[in-house]
C-alpha positions as MATLAB code, in Angstrom:
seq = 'XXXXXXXXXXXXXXXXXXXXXXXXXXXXXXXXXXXXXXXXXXXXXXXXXXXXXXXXXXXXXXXXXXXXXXXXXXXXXXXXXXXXXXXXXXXXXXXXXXXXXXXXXXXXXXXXXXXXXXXXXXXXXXXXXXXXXXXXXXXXXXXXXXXXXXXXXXXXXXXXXXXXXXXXXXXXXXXXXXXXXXXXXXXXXXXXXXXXXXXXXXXXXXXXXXXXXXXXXXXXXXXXXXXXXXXXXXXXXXXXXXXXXXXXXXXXXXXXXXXXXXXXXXXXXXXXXXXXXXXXXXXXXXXXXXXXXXXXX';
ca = [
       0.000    0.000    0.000;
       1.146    3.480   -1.248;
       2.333    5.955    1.438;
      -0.420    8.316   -0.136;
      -3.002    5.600    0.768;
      -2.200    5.120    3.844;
      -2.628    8.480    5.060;
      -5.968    9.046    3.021;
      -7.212    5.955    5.188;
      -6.004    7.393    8.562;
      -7.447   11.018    7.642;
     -11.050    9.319    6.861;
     -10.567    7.047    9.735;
      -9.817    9.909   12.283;
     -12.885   11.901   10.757;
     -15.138    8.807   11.285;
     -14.009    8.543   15.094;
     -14.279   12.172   15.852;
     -17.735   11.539   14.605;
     -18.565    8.510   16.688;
     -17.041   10.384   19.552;
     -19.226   13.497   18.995;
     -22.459   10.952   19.206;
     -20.936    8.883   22.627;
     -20.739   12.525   24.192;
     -24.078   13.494   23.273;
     -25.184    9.962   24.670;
     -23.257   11.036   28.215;
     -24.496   14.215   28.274;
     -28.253   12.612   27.909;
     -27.359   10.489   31.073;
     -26.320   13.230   33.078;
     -28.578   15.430   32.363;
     -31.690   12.983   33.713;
     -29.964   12.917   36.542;
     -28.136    9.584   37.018;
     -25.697    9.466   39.852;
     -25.058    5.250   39.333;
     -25.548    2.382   37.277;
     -27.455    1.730   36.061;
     -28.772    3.750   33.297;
     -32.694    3.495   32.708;
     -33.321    4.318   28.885;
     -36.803    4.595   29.768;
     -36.315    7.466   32.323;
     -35.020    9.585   29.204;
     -38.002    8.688   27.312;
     -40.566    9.933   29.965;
     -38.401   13.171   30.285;
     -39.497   13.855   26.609;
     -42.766   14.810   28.192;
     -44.614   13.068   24.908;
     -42.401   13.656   22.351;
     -41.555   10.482   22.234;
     -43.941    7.149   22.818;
     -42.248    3.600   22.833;
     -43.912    0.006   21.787;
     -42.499   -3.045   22.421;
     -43.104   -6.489   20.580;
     -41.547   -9.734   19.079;
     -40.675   -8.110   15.120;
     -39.326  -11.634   14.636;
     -36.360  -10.941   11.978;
     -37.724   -7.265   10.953;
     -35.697   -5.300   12.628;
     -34.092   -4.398   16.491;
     -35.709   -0.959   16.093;
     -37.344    1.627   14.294;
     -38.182    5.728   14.952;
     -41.160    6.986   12.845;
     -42.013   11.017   12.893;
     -45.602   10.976   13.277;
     -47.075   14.528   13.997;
     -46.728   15.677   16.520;
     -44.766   12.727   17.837;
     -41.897   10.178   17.540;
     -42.686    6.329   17.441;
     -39.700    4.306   18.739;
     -40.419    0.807   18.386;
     -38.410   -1.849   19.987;
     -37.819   -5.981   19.665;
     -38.367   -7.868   22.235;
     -37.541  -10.990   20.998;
     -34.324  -10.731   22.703;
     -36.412  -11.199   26.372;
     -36.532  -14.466   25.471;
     -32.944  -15.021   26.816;
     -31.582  -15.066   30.727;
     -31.887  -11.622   31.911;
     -32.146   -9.159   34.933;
     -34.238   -6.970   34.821;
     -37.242   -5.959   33.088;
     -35.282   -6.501   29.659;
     -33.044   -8.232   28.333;
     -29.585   -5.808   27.697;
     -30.053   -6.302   23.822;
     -33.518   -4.443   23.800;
     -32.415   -1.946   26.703;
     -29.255   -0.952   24.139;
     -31.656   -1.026   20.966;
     -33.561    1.501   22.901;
     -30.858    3.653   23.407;
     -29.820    3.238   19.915;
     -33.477    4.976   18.863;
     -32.771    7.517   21.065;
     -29.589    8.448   19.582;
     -31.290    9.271   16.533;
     -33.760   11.459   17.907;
     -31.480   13.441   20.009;
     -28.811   13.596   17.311;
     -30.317   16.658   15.367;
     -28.707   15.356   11.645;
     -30.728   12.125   12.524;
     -33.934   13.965   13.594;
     -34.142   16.609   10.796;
     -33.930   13.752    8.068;
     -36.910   12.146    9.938;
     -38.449   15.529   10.363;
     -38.400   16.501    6.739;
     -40.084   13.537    5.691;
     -37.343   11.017    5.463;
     -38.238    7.688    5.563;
     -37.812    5.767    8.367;
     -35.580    2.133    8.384;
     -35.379   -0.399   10.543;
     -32.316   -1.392   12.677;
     -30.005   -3.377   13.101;
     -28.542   -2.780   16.926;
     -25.163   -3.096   19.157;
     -22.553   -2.966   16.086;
     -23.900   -4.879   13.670;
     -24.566   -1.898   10.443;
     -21.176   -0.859    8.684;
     -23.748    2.459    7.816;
     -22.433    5.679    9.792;
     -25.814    6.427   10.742;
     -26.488    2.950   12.606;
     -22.807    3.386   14.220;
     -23.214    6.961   15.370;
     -26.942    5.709   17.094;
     -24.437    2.745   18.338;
     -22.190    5.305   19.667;
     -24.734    7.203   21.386;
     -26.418    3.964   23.456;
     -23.006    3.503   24.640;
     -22.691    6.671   26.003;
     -25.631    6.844   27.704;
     -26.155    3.335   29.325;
     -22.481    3.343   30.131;
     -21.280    7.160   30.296;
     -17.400    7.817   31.083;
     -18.528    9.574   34.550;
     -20.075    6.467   35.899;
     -18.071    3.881   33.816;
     -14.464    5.536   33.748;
     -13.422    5.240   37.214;
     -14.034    1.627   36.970;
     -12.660    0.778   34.187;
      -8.954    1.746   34.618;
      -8.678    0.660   38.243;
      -6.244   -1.732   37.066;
      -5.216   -3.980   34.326;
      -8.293   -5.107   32.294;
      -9.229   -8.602   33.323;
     -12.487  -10.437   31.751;
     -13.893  -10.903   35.254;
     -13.471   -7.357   35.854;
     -15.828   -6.473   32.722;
     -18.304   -9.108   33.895;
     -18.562   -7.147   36.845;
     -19.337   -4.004   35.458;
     -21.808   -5.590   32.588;
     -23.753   -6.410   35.965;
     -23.758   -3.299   37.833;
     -24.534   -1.174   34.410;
     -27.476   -4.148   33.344;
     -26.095   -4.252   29.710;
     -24.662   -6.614   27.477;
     -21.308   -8.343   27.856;
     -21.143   -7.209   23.830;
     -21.679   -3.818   24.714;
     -19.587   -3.326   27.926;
     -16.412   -4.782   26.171;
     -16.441   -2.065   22.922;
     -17.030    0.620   25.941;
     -14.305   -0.991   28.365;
     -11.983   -1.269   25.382;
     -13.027    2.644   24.470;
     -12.392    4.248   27.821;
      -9.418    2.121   28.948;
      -5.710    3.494   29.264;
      -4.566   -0.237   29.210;
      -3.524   -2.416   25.716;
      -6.750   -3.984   25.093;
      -9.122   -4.586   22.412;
     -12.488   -6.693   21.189;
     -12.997   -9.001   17.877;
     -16.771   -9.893   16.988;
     -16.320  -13.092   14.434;
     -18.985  -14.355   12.652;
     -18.560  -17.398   10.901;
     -14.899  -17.471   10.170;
     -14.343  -13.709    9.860;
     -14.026  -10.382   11.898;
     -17.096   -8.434   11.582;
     -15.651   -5.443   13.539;
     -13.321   -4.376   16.368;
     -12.089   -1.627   18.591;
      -8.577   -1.422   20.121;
      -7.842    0.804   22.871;
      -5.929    3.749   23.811;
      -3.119    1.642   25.096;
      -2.865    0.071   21.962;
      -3.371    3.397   19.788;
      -0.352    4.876   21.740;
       1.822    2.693   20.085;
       0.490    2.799   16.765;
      -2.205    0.015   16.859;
      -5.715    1.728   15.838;
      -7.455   -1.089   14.064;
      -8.609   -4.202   13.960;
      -8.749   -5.519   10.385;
     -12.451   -6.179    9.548;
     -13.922   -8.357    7.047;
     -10.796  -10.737    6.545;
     -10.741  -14.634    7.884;
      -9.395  -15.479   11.324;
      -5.765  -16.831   10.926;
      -5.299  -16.809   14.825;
      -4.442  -20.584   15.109;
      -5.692  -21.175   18.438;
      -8.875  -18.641   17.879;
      -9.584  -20.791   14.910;
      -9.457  -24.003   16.887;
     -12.032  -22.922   19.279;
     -13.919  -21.682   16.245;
     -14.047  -25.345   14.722;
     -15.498  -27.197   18.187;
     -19.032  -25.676   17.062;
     -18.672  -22.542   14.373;
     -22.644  -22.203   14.706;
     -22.367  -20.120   17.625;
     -25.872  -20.774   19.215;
     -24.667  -22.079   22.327;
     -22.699  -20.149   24.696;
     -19.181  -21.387   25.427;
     -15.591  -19.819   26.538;
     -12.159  -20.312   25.936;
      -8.639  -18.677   25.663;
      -5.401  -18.813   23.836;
      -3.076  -16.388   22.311;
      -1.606  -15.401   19.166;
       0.404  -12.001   18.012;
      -1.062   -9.067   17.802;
      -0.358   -8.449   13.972;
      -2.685  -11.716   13.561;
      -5.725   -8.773   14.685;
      -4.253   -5.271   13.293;
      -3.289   -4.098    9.944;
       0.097   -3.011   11.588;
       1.960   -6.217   10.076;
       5.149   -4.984   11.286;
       3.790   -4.665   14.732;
       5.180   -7.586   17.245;
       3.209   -8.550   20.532;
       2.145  -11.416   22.162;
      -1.523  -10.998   23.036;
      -3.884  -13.327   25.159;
      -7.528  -14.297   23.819;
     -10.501  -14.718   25.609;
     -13.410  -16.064   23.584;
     -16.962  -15.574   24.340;
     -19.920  -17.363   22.038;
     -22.564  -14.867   22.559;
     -26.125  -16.835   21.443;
     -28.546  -14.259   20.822;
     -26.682  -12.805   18.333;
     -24.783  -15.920   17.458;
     -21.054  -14.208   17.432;
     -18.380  -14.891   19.081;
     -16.666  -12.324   21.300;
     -12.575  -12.243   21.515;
     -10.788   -9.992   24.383;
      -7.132   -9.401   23.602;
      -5.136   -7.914   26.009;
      -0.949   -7.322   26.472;
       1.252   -6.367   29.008;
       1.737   -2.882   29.111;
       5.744   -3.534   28.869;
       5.343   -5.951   26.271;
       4.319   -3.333   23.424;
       6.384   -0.866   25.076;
       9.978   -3.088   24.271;
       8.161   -4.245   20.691;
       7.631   -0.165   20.158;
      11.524    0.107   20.237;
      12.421   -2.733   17.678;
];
């Protein structure tokens, strides 16, 4: 790849993040602005603050979507699957339908979102929790992460110490969300190396690598290409349908995750079959000291 390429693709991947960030900060300045103190964050606390603005409906959609936001004068319709209920959960909800919610918030408070569906654009249904590639579905993404699991609650938490899987268990409880969800937001707000795979099938569907990691010049996981982490794939081929919920670890080098090929670091995995959504989860984390002797080869 041409030098001239490269730095295109970092320029339009540094515009895309500023504009995730803008929506997680809008999401976080939602939370605190209803008034939560701790975790966890009630998404339908922020709907009954809209005074009627807003009025939600919950029901099995089946396959049709996660979510949907209609403009109906003089209100918004947020509609929400509940399929997901069908699974173990806390709660009134399960943390799938909790974040969808959130997600059809963020496009009624993000004003680029609400003017479309103001001005007579049509409404879609969604596709929740990371799944879309479109910036519109990531930005709503980015917004339910900020406001079930804002940095002012979450933060504090989350760089305590050394990431540890247990440790993001912990908080998944205490916040009532997803294990999916907490790990992209543990992995955003942490200071440690860490990141988070999602595979489906055989191949990485996204990823998020943390500021640890972007300090020494790791930003990305590479998306869309087949897993070649040998032991990854290994626990891959004891069931690669992904509809029952198992765990496992190994490790592998880092370059096997990021597009930095000429990056070296031994990372451990931590792999997490997530049923509902039928993915499979992979934590990778390094010793700080690790990447910072590789970062002086």
């Amino acid at each position: 790849m041409s030098m001239t390429k490269q730095k295109t693709m970092m320029i339009e991947f540094r515009f895309e993040q500023a504009k995730l960030r803008k929506a997680t900060e809008l999401g976080e300045q939602i939370a605190k602005e209803a008034g939560f103190l701790k975790p966890p964050v009630d998404p339908f606390v922020v709907i009954r603050n809209e005074q009627g603005r807003i009025k939600h409906f919950g029901d099995n959609f089946g396959s049709d979507f996660d979510g949907r936001l209609e403009f109906q004068r003089p209100s918004f319709l947020l509609f929400y699957n509940t399929k997901y209920d069908e699974w173990s959960h806390a709660g009134k909800h399960h943390p799938k339908v909790s974040f969808t919610i959130g997600h059809e918030l963020g496009h009624y408070f993000q004003e680029h979102h609400r003017s479309y569906l103001m001005g007579g654009g049509g409404a879609h249904g969604s596709l929740t929790e990371f799944q879309s590639n479109r910036m519109v579905e990531r930005e709503a993404d980015s917004f339910s992460s900020g406001l079930l699991m804002p940095k002012f609650l979450l933060g504090k938490i989350v760089n305590r110490a050394a990431p540890t899987l247990d440790a993001v268990k912990q908080a998944r409880d205490m916040f009532q969300v997803s294990l999916t969800s907490m790990l992209v937001r543990w992995v955003q707000l942490c200071d440690f190396p860490c990141a988070v795979a999602s595979i489906r099938g055989e191949k990485v569907g996204w990823g998020y690598c943390s500021t640890g990691f972007k300090n020494v010049g790791i930003y990305q996981i590479i998306r869309g290409t087949r897993v070649s982490s040998r032991n990854a794939k290994e626990f891959i081929s004891q069931d690669s349908s992904f509809t029952n919920f198992r765990e496992g670890s190994g490790y592998s080098d880092i370059s096997r995750w990021v597009g930095n090929a000429n990056q070296k670091c031994v990372v451990t995995e931590q792999y997490l079959v997530v049923p509902s959504t039928q993915q499979m989860l992979v934590f990778l984390t390094a010793e700080e000291e690790d990447i910072a002797n590789d970062r002086d080869w």
